[in-house]
GUTI-366447 format. One record per residue: residue in one letter; x, y, z of N, C-alpha, C in turn. Coordinates in pm, whole numbers. Example, Ala and Ser with C-alpha at 12.3 -4.5 7.8 and 13.67 -1.06 7.14 Angstrom:
BEGIN
+------+--------+--------+--------+--------+--------+--------+--------+--------+--------+
! rest !    n.X !    n.Y !    n.Z !   ca.X !   ca.Y !   ca.Z !    c.X !    c.Y !    c.Z !
+------+--------+--------+--------+--------+--------+--------+--------+--------+--------+
!    a !   1319 !   -569 !    780 !   1230 !   -450 !    780 !   1320 !   -330 !    780 !
!    s !   1285 !   -225 !    708 !   1367 !   -106 !    714 !   1290 !      3 !    787 !
+------+--------+--------+--------+--------+--------+--------+--------+--------+--------+
! end
This chain:
BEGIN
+------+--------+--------+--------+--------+--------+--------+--------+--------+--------+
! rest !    n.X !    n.Y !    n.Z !   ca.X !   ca.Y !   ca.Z !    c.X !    c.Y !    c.Z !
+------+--------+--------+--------+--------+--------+--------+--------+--------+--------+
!    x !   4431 !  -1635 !  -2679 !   4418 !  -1754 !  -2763 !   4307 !  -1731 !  -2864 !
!    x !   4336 !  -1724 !  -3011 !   4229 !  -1781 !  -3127 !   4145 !  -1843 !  -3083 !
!    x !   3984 !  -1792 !  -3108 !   3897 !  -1867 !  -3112 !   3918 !  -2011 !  -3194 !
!    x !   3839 !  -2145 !  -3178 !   3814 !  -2245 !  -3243 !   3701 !  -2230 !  -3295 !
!    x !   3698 !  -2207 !  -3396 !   3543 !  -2244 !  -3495 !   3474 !  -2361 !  -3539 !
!    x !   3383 !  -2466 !  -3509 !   3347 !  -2547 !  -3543 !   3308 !  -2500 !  -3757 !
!    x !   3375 !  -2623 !  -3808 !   3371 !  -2640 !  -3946 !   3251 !  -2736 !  -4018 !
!    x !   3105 !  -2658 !  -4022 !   3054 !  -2727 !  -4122 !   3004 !  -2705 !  -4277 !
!    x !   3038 !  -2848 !  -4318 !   3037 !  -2828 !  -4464 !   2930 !  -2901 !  -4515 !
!    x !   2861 !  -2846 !  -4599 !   2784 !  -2916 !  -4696 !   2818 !  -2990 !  -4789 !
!    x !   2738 !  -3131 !  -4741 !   2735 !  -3281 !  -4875 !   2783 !  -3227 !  -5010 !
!    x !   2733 !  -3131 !  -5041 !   2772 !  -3031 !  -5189 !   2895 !  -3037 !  -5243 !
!    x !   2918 !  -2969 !  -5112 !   3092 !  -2899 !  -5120 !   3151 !  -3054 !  -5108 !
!    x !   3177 !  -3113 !  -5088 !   3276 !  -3284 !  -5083 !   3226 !  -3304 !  -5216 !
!    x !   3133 !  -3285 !  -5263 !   3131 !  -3419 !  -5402 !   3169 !  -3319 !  -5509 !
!    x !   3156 !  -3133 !  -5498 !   3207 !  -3060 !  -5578 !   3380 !  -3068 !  -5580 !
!    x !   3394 !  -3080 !  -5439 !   3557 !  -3063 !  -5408 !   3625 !  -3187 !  -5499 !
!    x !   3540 !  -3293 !  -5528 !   3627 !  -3426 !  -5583 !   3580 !  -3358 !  -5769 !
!    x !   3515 !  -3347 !  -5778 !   3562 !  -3315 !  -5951 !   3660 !  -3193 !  -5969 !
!    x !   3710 !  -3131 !  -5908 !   3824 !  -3038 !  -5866 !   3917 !  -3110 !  -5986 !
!    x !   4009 !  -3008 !  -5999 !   4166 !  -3075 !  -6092 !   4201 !  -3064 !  -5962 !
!    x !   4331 !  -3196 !  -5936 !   4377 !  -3195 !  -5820 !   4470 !  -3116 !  -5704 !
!    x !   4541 !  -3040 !  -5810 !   4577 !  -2871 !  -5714 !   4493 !  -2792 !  -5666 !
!    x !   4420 !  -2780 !  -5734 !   4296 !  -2721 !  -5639 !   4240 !  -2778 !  -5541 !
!    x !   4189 !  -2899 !  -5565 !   4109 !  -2959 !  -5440 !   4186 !  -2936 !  -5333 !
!    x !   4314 !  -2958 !  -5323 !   4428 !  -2933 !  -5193 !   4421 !  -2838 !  -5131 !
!    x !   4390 !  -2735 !  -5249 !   4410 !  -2585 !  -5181 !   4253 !  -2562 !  -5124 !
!    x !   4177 !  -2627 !  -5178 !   4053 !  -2597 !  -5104 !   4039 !  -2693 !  -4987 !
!    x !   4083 !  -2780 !  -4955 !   4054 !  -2892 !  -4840 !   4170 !  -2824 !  -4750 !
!    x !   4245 !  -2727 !  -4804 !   4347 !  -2629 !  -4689 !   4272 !  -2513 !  -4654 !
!    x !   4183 !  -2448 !  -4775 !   4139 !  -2302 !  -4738 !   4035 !  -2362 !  -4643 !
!    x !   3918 !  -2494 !  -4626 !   3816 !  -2511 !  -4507 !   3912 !  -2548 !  -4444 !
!    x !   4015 !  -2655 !  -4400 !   4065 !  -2640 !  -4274 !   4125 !  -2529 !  -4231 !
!    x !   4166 !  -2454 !  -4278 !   4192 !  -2302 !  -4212 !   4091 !  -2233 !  -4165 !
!    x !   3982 !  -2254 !  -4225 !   3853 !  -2153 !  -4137 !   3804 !  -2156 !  -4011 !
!    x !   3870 !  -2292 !  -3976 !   3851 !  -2308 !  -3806 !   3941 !  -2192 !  -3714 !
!    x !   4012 !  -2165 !  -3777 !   4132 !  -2083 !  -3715 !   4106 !  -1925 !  -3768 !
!    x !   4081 !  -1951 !  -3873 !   4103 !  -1749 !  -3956 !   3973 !  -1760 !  -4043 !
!    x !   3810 !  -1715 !  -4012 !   3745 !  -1721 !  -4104 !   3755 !  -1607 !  -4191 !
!    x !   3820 !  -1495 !  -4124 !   3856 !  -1361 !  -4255 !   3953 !  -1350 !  -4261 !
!    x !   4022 !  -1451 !  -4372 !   4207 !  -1460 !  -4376 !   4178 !  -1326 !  -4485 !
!    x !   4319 !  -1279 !  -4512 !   4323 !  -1196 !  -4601 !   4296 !  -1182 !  -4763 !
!    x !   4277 !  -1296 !  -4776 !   4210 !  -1377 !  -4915 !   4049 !  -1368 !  -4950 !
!    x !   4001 !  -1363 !  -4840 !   3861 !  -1337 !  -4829 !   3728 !  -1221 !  -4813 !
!    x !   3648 !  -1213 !  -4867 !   3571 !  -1115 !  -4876 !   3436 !  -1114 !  -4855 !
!    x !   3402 !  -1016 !  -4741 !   3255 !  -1037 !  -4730 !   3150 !  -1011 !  -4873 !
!    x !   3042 !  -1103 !  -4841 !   2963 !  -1071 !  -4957 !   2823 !   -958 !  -4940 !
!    x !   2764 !   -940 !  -5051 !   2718 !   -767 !  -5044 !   2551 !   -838 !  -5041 !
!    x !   2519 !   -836 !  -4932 !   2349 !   -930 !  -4873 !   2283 !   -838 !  -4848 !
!    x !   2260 !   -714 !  -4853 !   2171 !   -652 !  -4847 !   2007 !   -644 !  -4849 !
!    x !   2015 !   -687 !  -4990 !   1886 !   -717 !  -5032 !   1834 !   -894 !  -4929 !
!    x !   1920 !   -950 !  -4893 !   1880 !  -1048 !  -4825 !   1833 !  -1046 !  -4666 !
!    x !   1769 !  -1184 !  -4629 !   1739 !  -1150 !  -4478 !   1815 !  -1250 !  -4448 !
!    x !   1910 !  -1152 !  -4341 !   2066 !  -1256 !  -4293 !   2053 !  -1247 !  -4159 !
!    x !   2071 !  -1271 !  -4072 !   2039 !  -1285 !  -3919 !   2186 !  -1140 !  -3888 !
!    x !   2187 !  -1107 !  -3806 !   2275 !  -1003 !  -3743 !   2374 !  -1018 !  -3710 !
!    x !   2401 !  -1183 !  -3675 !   2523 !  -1273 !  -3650 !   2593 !  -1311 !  -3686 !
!    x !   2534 !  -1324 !  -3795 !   2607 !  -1390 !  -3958 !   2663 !  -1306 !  -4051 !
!    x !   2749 !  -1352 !  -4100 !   2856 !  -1252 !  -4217 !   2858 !  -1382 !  -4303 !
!    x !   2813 !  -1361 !  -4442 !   2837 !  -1433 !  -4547 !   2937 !  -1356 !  -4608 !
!    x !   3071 !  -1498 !  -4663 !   3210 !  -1459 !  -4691 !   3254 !  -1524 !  -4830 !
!    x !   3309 !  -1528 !  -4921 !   3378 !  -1577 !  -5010 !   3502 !  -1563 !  -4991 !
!    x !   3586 !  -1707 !  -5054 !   3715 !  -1700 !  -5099 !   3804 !  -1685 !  -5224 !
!    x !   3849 !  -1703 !  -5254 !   3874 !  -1706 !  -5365 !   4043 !  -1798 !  -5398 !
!    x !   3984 !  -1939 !  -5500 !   4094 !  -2007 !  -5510 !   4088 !  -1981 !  -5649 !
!    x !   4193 !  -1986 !  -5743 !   4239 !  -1931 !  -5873 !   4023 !  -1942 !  -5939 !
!    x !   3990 !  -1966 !  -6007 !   3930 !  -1952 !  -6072 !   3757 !  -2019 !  -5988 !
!    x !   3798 !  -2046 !  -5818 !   3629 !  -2079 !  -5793 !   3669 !  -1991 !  -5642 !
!    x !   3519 !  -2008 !  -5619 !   3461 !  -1964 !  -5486 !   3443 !  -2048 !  -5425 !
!    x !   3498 !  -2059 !  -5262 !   3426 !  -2115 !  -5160 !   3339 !  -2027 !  -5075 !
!    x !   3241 !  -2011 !  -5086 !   3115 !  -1949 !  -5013 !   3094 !  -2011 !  -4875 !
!    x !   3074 !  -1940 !  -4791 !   3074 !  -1940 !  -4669 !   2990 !  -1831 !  -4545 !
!    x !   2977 !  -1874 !  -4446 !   2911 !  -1842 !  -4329 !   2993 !  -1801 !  -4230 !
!    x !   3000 !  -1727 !  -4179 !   3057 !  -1734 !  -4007 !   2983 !  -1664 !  -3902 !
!    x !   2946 !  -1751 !  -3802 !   2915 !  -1683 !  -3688 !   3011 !  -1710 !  -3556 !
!    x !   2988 !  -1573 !  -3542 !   3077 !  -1537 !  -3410 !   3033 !  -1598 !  -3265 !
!    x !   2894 !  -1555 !  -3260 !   2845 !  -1555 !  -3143 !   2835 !  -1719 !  -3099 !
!    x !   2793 !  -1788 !  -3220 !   2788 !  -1940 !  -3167 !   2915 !  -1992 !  -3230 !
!    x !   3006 !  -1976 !  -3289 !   3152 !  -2003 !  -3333 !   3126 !  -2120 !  -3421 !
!    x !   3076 !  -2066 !  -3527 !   3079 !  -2202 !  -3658 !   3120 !  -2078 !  -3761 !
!    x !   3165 !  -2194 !  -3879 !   3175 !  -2163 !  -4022 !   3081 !  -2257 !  -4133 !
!    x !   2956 !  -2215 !  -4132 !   2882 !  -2311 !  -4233 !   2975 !  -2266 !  -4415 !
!    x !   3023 !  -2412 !  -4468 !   3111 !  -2372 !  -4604 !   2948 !  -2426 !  -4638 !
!    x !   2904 !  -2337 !  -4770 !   2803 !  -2373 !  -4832 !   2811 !  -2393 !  -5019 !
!    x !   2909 !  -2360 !  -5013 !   2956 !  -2416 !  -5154 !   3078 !  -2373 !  -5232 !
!    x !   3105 !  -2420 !  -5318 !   3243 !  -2429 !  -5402 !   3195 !  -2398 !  -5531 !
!    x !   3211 !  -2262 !  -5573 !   3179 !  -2276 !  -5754 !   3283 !  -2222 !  -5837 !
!    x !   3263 !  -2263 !  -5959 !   3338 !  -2228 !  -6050 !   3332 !  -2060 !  -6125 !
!    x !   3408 !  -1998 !  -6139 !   3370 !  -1855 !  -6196 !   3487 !  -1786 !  -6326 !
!    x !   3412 !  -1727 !  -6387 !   3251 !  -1748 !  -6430 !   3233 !  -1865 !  -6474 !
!    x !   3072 !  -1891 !  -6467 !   2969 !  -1772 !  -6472 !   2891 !  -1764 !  -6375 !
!    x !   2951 !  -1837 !  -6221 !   2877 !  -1816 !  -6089 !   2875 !  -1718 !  -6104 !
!    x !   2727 !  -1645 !  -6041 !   2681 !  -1504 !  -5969 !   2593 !  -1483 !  -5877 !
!    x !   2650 !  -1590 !  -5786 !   2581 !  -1633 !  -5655 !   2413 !  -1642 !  -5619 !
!    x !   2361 !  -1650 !  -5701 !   2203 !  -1612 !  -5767 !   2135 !  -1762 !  -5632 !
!    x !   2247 !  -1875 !  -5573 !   2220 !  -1949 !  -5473 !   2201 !  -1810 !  -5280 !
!    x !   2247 !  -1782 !  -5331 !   2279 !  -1675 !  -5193 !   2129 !  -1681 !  -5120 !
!    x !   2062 !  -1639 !  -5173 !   1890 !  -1651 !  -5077 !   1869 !  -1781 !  -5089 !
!    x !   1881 !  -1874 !  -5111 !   1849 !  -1994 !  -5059 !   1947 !  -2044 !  -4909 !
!    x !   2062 !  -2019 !  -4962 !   2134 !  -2030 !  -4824 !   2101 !  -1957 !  -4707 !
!    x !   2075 !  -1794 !  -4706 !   2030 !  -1690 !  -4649 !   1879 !  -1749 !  -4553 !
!    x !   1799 !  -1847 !  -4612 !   1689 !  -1864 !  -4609 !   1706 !  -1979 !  -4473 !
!    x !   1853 !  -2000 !  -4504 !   1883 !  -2133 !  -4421 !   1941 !  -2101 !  -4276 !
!    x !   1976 !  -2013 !  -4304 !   2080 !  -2005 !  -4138 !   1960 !  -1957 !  -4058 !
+------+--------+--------+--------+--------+--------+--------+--------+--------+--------+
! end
């Protein structure tokens, strides 16, 4: 049996998700409810943290819906998906990443 991932999202991500054009928002209120189930669907890509201090547990992930990112968290060991934001691209260049990094 699939793990269950507890899904949390940041205040952010809801009030970004509503200025959405409305095909999108769908597809994004489908791509977080799917992360409970598949946080590395085949759509998705880890992000390159190197230079950051990320705990050992954690894999920071992006998605990609036509023209934004949903940025994201997953840990295994305690079974969450922190979604930490939704941006538009370009001219996102995740330049938020160490603040989130700073957070888990």
């Amino acid at each position: 049996m699939k793990q269950l991932y507890k899904v949390i999202i940041e205040p952010t991500v809801h009030n970004e998700r509503k200025k959405l054009p409305g095909h999108v928002r769908q597809r994004v209120k489908q791509a977080i409810s799917d992360l409970a189930l598949q946080p590395r669907s085949h759509s998705s890509e880890p992000l390159d943290v190197a230079d950051l201090d990320v705990p050992n547990t954690v894999e920071l992930r992006r998605t990609k819906i036509d023209r934004w990112r949903l940025v994201y968290a997953v840990n295994d060991t305690e079974g969450w998906v922190w979604v930490w934001g939704i941006h538009e691209r370009p001219p996102y260049d995740y330049d938020d990443l160490e603040a989130f990094a700073s957070r888990l």
